[in-house]
N, CA, C and O atoms as CSV, one atom per row, in Angstrom:
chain,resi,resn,atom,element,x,y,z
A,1,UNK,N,N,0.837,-1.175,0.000
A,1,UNK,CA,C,0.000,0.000,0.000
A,1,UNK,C,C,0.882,1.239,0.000
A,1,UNK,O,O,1.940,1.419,0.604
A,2,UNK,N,N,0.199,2.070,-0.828
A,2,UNK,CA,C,1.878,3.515,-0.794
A,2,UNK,C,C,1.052,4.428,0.013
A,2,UNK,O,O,-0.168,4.386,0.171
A,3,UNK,N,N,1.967,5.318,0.532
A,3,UNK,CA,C,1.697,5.779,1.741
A,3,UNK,C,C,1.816,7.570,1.109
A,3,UNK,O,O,2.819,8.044,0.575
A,4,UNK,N,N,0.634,8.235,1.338
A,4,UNK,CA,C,0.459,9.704,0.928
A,4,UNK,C,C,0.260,10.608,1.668
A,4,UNK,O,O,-0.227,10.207,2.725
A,5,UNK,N,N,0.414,11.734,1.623
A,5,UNK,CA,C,-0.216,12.965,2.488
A,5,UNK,C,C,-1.508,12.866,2.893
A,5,UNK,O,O,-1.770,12.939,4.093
A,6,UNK,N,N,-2.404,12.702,2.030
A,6,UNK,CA,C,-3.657,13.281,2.191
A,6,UNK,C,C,-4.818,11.729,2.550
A,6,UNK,O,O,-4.484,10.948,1.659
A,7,UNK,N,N,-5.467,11.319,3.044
A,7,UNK,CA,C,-6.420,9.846,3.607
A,7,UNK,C,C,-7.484,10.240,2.672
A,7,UNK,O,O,-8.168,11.253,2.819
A,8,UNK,N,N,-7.602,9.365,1.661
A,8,UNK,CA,C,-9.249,9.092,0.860
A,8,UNK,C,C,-10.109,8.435,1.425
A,8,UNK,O,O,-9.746,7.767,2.393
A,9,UNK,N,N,-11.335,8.406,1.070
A,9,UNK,CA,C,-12.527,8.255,1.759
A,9,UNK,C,C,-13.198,7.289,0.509
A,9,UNK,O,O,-13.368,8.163,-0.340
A,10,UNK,N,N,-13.670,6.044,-0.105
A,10,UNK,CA,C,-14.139,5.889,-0.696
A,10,UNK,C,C,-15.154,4.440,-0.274
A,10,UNK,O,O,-14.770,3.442,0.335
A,11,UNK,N,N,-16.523,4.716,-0.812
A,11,UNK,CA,C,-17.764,3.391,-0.628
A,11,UNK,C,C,-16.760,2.497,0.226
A,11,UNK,O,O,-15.594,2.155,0.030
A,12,UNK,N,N,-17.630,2.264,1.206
A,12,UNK,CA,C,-17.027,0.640,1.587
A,12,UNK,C,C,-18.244,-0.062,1.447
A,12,UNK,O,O,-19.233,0.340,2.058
A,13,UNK,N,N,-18.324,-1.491,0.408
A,13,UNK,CA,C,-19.171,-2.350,0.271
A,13,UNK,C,C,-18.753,-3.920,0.774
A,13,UNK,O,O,-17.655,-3.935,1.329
A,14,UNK,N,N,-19.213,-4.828,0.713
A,14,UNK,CA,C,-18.980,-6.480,0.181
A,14,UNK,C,C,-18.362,-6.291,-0.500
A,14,UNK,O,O,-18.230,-5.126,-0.874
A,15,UNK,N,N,-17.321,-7.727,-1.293
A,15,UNK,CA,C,-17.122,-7.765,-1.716
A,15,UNK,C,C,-17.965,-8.191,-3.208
A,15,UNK,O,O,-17.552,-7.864,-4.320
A,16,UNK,N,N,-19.042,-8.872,-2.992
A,16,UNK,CA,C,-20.096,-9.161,-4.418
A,16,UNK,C,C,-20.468,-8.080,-4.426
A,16,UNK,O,O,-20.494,-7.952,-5.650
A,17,UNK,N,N,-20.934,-6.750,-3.902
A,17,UNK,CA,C,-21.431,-6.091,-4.490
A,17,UNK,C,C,-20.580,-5.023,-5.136
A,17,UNK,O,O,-20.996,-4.252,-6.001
A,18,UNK,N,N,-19.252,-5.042,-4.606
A,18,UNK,CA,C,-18.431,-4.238,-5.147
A,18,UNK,C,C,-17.819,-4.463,-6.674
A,18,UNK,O,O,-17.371,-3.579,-7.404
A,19,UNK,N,N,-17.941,-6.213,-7.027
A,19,UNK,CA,C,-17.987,-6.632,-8.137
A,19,UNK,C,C,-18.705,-5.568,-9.147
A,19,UNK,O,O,-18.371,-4.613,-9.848
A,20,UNK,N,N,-20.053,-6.393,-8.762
A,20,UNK,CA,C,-21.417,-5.871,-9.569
A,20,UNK,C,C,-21.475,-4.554,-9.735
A,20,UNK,O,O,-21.826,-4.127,-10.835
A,21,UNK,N,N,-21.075,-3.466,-8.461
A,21,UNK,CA,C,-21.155,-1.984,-9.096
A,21,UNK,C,C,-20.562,-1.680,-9.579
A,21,UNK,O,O,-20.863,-0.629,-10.144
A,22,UNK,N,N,-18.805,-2.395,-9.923
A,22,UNK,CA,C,-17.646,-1.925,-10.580
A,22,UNK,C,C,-18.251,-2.341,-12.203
A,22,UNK,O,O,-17.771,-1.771,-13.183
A,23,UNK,N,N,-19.372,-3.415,-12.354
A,23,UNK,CA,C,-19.583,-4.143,-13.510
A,23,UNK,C,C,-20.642,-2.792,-14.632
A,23,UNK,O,O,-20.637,-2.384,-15.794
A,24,UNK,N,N,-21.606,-2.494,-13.029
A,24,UNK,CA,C,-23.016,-1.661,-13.840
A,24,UNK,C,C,-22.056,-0.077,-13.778
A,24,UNK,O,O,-22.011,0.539,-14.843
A,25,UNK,N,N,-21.409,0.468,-12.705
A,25,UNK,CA,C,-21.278,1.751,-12.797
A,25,UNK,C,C,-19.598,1.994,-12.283
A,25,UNK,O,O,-19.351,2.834,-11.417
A,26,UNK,N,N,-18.601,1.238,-12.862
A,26,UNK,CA,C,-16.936,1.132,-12.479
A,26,UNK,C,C,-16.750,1.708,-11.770
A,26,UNK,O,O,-17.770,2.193,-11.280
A,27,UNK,N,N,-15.872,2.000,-11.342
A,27,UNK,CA,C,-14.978,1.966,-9.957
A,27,UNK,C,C,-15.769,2.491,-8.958
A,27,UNK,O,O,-16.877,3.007,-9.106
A,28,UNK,N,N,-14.916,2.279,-7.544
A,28,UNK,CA,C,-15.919,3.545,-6.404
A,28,UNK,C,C,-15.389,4.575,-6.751
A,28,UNK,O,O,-14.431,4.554,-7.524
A,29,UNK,N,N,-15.920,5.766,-6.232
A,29,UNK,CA,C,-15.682,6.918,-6.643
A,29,UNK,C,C,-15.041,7.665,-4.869
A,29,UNK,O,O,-15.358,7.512,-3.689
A,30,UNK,N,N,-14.155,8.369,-5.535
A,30,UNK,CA,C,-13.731,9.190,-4.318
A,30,UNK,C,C,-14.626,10.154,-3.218
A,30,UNK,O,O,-14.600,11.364,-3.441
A,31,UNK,N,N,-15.184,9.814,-2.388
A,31,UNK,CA,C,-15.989,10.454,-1.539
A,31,UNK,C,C,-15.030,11.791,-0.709
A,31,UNK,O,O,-15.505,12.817,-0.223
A,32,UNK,N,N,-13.981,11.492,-0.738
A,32,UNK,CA,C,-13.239,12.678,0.484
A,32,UNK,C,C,-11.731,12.365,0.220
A,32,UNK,O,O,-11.207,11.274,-0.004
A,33,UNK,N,N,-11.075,13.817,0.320
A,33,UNK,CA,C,-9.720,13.266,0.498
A,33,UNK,C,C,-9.332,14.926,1.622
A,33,UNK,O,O,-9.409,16.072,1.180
A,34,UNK,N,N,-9.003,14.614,2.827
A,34,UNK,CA,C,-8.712,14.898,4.058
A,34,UNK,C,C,-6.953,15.324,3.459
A,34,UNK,O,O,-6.023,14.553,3.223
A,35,UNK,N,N,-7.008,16.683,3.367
A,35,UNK,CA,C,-5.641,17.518,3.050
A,35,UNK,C,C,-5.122,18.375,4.066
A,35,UNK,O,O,-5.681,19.431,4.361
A,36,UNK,N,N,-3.664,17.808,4.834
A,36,UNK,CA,C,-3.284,18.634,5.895
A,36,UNK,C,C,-2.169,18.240,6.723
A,36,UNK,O,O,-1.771,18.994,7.610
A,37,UNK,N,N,-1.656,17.164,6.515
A,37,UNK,CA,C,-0.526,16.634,6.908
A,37,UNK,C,C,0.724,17.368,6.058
A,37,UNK,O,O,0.427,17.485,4.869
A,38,UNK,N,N,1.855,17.810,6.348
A,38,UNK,CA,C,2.761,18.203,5.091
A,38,UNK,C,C,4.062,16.607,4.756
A,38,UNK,O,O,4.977,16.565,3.933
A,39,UNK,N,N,3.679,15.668,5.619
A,39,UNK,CA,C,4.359,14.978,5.678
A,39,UNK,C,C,3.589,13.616,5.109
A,39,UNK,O,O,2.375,13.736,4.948
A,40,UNK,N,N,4.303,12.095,4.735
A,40,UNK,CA,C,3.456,11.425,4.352
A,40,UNK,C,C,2.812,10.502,5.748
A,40,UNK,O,O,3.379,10.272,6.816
A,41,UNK,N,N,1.596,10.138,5.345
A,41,UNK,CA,C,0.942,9.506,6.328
A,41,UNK,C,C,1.557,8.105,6.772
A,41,UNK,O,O,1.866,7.267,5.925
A,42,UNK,N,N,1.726,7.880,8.179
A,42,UNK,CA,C,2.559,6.719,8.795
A,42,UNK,C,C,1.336,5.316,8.701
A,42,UNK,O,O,1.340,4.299,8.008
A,43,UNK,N,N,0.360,5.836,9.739
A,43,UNK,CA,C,-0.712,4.856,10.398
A,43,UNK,C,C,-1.889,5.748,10.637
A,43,UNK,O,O,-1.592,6.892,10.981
A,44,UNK,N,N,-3.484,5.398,10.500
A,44,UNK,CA,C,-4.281,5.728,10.361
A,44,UNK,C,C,-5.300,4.654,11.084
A,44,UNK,O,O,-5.110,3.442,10.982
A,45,UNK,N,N,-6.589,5.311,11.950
A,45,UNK,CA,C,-7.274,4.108,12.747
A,45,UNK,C,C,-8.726,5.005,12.749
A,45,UNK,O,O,-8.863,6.177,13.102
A,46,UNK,N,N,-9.821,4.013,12.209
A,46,UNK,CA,C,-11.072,4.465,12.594
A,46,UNK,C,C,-11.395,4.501,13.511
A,46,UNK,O,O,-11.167,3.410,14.034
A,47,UNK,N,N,-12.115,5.513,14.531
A,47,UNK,CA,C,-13.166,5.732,16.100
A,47,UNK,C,C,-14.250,4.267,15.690
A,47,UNK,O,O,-15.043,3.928,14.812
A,48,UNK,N,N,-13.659,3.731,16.967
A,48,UNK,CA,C,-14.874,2.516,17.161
A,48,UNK,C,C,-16.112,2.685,17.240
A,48,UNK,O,O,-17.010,1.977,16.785
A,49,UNK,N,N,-16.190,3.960,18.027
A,49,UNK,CA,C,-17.320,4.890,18.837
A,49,UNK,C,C,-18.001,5.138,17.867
A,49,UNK,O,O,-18.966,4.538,17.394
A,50,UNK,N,N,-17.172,6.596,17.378
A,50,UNK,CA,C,-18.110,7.383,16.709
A,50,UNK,C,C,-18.061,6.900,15.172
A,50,UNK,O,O,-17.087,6.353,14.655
A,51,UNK,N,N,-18.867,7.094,14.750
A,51,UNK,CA,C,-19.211,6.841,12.971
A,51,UNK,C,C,-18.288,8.406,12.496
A,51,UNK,O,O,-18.175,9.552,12.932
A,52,UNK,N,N,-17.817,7.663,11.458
A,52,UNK,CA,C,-16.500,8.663,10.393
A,52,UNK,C,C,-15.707,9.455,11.076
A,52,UNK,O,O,-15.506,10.629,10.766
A,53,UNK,N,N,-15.086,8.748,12.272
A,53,UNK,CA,C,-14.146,9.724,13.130
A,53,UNK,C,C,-12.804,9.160,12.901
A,53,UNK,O,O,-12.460,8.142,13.503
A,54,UNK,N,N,-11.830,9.907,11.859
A,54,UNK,CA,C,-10.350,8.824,11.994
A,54,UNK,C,C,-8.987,9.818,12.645
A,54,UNK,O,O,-8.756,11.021,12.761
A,55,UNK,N,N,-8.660,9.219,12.796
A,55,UNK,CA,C,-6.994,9.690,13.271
A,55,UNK,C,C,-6.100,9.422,12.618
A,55,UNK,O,O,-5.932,8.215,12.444
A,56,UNK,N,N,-5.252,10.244,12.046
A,56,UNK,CA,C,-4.333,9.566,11.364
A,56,UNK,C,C,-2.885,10.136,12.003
A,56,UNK,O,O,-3.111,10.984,12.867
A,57,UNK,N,N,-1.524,9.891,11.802
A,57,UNK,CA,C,-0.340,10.431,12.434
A,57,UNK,C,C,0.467,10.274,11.021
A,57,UNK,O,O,0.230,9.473,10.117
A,58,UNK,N,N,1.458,11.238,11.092
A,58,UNK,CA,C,2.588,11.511,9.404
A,58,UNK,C,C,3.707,11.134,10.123
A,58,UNK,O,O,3.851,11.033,11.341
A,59,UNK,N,N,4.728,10.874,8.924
A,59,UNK,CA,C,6.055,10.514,9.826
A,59,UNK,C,C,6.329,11.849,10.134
A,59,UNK,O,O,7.056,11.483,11.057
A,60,UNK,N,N,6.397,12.959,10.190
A,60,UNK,CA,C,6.720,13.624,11.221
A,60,UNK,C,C,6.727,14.011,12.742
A,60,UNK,O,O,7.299,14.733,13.559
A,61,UNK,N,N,5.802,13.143,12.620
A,61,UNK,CA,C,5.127,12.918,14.197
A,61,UNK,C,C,3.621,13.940,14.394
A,61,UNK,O,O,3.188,14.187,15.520
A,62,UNK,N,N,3.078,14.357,13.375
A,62,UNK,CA,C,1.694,14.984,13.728
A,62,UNK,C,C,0.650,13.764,13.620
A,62,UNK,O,O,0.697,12.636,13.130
A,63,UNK,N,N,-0.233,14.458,14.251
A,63,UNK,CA,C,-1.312,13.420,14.750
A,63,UNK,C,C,-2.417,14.660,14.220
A,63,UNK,O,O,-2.174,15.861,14.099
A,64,UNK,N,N,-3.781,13.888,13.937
A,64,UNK,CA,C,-4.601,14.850,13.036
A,64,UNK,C,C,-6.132,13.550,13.526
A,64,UNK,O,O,-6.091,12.341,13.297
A,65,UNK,N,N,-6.976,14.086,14.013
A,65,UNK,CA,C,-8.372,13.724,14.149
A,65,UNK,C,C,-9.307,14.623,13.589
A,65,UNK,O,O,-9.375,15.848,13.693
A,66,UNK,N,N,-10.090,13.731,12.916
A,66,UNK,CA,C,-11.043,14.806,11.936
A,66,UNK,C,C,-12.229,13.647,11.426
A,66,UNK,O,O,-12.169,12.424,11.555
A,67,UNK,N,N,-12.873,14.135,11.059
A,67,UNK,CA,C,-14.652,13.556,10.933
A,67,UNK,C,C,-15.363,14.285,9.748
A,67,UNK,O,O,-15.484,15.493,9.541
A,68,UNK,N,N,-15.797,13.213,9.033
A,68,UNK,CA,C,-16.046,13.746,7.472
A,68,UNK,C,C,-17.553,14.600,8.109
A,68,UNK,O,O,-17.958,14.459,9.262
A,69,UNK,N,N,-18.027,15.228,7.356
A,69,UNK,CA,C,-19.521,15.585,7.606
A,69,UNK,C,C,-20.493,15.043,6.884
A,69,UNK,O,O,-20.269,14.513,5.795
A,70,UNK,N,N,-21.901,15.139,7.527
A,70,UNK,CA,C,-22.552,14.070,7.081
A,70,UNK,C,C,-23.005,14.006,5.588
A,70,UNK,O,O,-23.097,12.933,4.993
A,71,UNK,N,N,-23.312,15.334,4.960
A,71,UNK,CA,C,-23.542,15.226,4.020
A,71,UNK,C,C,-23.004,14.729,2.777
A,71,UNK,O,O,-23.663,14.582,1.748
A,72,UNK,N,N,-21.233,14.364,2.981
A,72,UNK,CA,C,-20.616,13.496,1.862
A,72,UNK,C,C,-20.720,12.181,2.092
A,72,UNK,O,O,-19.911,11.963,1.190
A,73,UNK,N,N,-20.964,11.161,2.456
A,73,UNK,CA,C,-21.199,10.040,2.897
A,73,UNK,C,C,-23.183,9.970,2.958
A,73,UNK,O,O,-23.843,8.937,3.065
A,74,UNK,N,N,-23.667,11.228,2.862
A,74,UNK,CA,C,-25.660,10.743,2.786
A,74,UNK,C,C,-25.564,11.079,1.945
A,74,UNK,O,O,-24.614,11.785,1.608
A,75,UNK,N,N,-26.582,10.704,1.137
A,75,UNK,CA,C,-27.912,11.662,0.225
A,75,UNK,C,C,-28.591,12.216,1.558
A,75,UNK,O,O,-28.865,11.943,2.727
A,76,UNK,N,N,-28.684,13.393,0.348
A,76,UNK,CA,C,-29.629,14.518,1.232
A,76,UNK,C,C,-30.845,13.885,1.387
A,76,UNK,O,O,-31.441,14.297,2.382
A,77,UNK,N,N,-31.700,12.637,0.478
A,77,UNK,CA,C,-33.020,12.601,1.122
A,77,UNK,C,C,-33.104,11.612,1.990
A,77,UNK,O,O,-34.244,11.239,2.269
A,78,UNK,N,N,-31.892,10.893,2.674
A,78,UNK,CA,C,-31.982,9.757,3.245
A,78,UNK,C,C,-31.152,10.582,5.058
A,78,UNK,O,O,-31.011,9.975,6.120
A,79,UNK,N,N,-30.759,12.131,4.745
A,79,UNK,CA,C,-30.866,12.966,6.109
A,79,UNK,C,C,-31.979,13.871,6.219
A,79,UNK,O,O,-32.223,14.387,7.309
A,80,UNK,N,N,-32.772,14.152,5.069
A,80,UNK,CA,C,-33.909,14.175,5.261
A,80,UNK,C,C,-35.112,13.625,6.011
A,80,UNK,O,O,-35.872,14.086,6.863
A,81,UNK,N,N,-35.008,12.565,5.428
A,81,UNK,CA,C,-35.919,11.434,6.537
A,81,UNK,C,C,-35.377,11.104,7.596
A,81,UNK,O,O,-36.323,10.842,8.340
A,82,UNK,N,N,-34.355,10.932,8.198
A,82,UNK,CA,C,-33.763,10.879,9.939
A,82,UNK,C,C,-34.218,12.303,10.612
A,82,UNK,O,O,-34.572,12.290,11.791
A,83,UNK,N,N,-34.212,13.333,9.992
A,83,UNK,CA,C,-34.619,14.483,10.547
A,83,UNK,C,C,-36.423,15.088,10.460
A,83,UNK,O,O,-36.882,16.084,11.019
A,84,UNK,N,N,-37.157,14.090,9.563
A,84,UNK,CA,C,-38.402,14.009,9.905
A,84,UNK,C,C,-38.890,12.413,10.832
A,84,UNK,O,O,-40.061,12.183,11.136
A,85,UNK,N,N,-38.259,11.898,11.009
A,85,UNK,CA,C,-38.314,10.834,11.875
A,85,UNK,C,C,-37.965,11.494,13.001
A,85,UNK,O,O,-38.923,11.410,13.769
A,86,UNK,N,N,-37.176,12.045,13.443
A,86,UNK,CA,C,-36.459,12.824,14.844
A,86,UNK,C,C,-37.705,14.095,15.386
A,86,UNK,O,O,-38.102,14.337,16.525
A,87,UNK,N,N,-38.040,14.656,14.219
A,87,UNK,CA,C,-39.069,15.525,14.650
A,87,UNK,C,C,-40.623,14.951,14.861
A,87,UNK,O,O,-41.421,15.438,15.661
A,88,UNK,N,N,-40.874,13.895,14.040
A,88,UNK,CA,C,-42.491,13.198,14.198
A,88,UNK,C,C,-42.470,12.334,15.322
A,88,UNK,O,O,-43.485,11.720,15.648
């Protein structure tokens, strides 16, 4: 795995379905790429806890926690409906 500045964010599926969408609509597509390290990235670990919370550290020794927002990872009508579910 080569090791870069910046942590991408892309679909995580199965593996059959990752087949099949690479088949009907190719590759995943880049959801996020997290720019801010000046150094290249060492080791990187997802929050068990929280949903899209990662940490990553550069060989320089910075350490960087950051959390995508929700709207790149939803469709808007599927935070739509959590937020009329939350209010009804």
């Amino acid at each position: 795995m080569e090791h870069t500045d910046k942590p991408n964010a892309t679909p995580s599926e199965n593996s059959r379905e990752r087949e099949l969408d690479a088949v009907e609509d190719g590759p995943p597509e880049l959801l996020f790429s997290h720019v801010g390290h000046k150094a290249k990235i060492s080791d990187f670990a997802w929050n068990e806890k929280e949903p899209w919370v990662i940490a990553n550290v550069a060989e320089d020794d910075s350490l960087q926690v950051w959390q995508m927002t929700e709207n790149i990872y939803r469709d808007q009508d599927e935070a739509e409906n959590d937020e009329d579910i939350k209010q009804g």
